[in-house]
Steps between C-alpha positions, in 0.01 A plus 500: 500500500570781254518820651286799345781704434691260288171417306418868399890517353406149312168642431652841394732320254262350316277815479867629331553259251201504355507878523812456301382283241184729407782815489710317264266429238351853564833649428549371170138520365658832293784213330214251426319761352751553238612140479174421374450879326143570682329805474337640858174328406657186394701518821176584731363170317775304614528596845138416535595123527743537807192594723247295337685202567526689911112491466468153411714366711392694790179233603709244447736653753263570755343190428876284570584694823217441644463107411888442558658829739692756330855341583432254243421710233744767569757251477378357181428828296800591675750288268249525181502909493877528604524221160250689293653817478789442262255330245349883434817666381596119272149501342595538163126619390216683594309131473727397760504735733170553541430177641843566776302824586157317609725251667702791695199650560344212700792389676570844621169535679496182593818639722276808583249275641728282708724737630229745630308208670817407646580862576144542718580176656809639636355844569232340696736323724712839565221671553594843329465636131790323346296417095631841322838473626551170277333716208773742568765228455302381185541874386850548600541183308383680197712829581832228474364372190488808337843562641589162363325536154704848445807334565444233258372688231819707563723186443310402209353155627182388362188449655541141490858537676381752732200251585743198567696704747210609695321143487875423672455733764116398541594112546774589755217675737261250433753241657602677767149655680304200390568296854376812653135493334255332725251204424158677643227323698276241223216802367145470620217376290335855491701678248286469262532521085707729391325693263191553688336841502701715748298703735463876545821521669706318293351618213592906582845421602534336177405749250742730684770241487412463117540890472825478654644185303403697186731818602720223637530344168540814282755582708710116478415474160490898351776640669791480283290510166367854644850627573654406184200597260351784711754661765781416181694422777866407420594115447673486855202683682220309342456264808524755721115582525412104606781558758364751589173384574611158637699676736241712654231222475788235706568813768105555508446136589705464781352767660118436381456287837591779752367780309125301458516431845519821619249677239299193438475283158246721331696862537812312349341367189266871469847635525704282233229516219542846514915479452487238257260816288726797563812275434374410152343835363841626646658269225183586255556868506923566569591174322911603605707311639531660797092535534386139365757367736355695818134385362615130517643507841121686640336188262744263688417608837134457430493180379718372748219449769163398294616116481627434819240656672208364255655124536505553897140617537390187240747257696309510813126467336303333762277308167819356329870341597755723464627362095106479415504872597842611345383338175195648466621849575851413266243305214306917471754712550791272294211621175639888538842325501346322199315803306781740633731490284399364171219823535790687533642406158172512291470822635816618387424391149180677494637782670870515684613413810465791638149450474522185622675609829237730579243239475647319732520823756172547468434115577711544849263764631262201519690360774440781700133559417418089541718537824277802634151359449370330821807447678357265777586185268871598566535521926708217512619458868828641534681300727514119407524223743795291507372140475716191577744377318470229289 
């Protein structure tokens, strides 16, 4: 029998890798932008087909996990994403890589899917909030990948180099922590279809997750653009704003589960839509260095709990299995993730980014106004009962 400890470090690996993989592509998105000589709007347009292909692949995630247990498909989209990556820096043409971006897209959330259900499995059989510690990993994941992309740009590799070596890294994990990821018990019959209506519940905690994924993916996607074209930041510092935030939104996560215990779910998210505002006008108004950077690490921090704590309340839905839920709270919120950032860009043309920025500052505040309004659909128990094992 596998002990719970040495699953949660197999479990936490995986949440890495694929933390990794999304930070590498995210670090370069400045490089592809002049590869392929895109202005902000054609950019915005572009990056619109990485989440569309995480929304359509999303019911067909929730959809697999359910039918065949997570294991299986984490170890399958496993291999393909790890393999994928490389084929976005060799694409040779906007035709082509717009077709690897809807398949990224997919396969990544297919790995959201799985490894959350797996991740409330496990958490169920501890019996303690364990979920946003495995988003911290995924974050600190993307904190190393920024680290990682800097270095490379540094030593002049290419995307498609710089992909291969992390797709190297991403295969080693995969074969090492993959004996450690449990086969769970055959799912019941009472899932349900996936993309049935989602009730009251669901519903609420989605639209906040959907506000969040949209600062979420400003920040992933925006980050460097707005420090090179806004902050004029110099060359060597113009990742330091997504470190920034990935840093604060990694440290955030790890301590999301004590900190939402003790003030409850509903003060933590009031409390984070209101960082992820001041952190952004911050970088709105004093667009310095010194003040966009601060304004990133406040957007970090508030970001850092609205998933983990959204996917936890939907993961133990007493109408839907635990993938059915994830993927109908990941299928609404993944369209901020989807509108996000290519709103971002056509907003920028019309306007600047600036502008754009502010929107989306204005858009966190929603958070905290959607998490204020009848607050009884959040009292989640606090204390979970360990179940047996497997």
């Amino acid at each position: 029998m596998i002990s719970h400890s040495k699953r949660r470090v197999a479990l936490g690996a995986f949440f890495f890798f694929v933390g990794l993989c999304f930070a590498s592509w995210a670090a370069r998105i400045p490089d592809i932008q002049g590869k392929f000589d895109l202005s902000e709007g054609q950019l915005g347009t572009l990056l619109l087909f990485l989440p569309l292909g995480s929304v359509i692949g999303l019911p067909i995630a929730g959809w697999a996990v359910h039918q065949f247990g997570s294991r299986s498909v984490i170890m399958i989209g496993a291999v393909a994403y790890a393999l994928t990556l490389p084929l976005i820096g060799l694409a040779p043409t906007i035709w082509l890589l717009v077709p690897v971006l809807i398949l990224y897209g997919m396969l990544g959330n297919t790995m959201n899917i799985s490894l959350n259900t797996q991740a409330l499995n496990l958490e169920d059989q501890m019996g303690k909030n364990i979920l946003a510690s495995f988003h911290g990993l995924w974050s600190m994941a993307g904190f190393t990948g920024a680290g990682i992309g800097a270095l490379m740009i540094y030593l002049g590799l290419s995307p498609a180099q710089h992909y291969g070596v992390v797709m190297l890294i991403s295969l080693t994990i995969i074969f090492v922590a993959q004996k450690f990821i449990i086969k769970e018990k055959a799912a019941s019959a009472d899932g349900g279809l996936v993309l049935k209506k989602p009730d009251a519940l669901l519903l609420r905690i989605s639209l906040i997750a959907f506000l969040g994924m949209m600062c979420e993916g400003c920040m992933f996607d925006w980050s460097g653009v707005y420090f090179k074209k806004v902050v004029n930041a110099d060359p060597s510092l113009i990742a330091l704003g997504y470190v920034a935030f990935m840093g604060t939104m990694a440290t955030g996560r790890f301590i999301t589960d004590k900190i939402a215990a003790r003030f409850t779910k509903v003060a933590v998210i009031q409390v984070s839509g209101v960082l992820i505002f001041v952190g952004l006008a911050l970088a709105v108004i004093f667009p310095t260095v010194t003040v966009a950077t601060i304004g990133f690490l406040l957007v970090g921090l508030g970001v850092a709990s609205i998933i983990p704590l959204s996917y936890s309340i939907a993961g133990r839905s007493k109408l839907y299995a635990p993938s059915v839920a994830l993927a109908l709270v990941s299928t609404i919120s993944f369209f901020g993730f989807l509108l996000g950032p290519p709103l971002i860009g056509f907003i920028a043309d019309l306007f600047n980014l600036k502008t754009s920025f502010a929107m989306i500052a204005v858009a966190a505040l929603g958070i905290t106004l959607l998490s204020s309004f009848r607050k009884a659909v959040f009292l989640i128990p606090k204390k979970i009962k360990p179940s047996s094992v497997s």
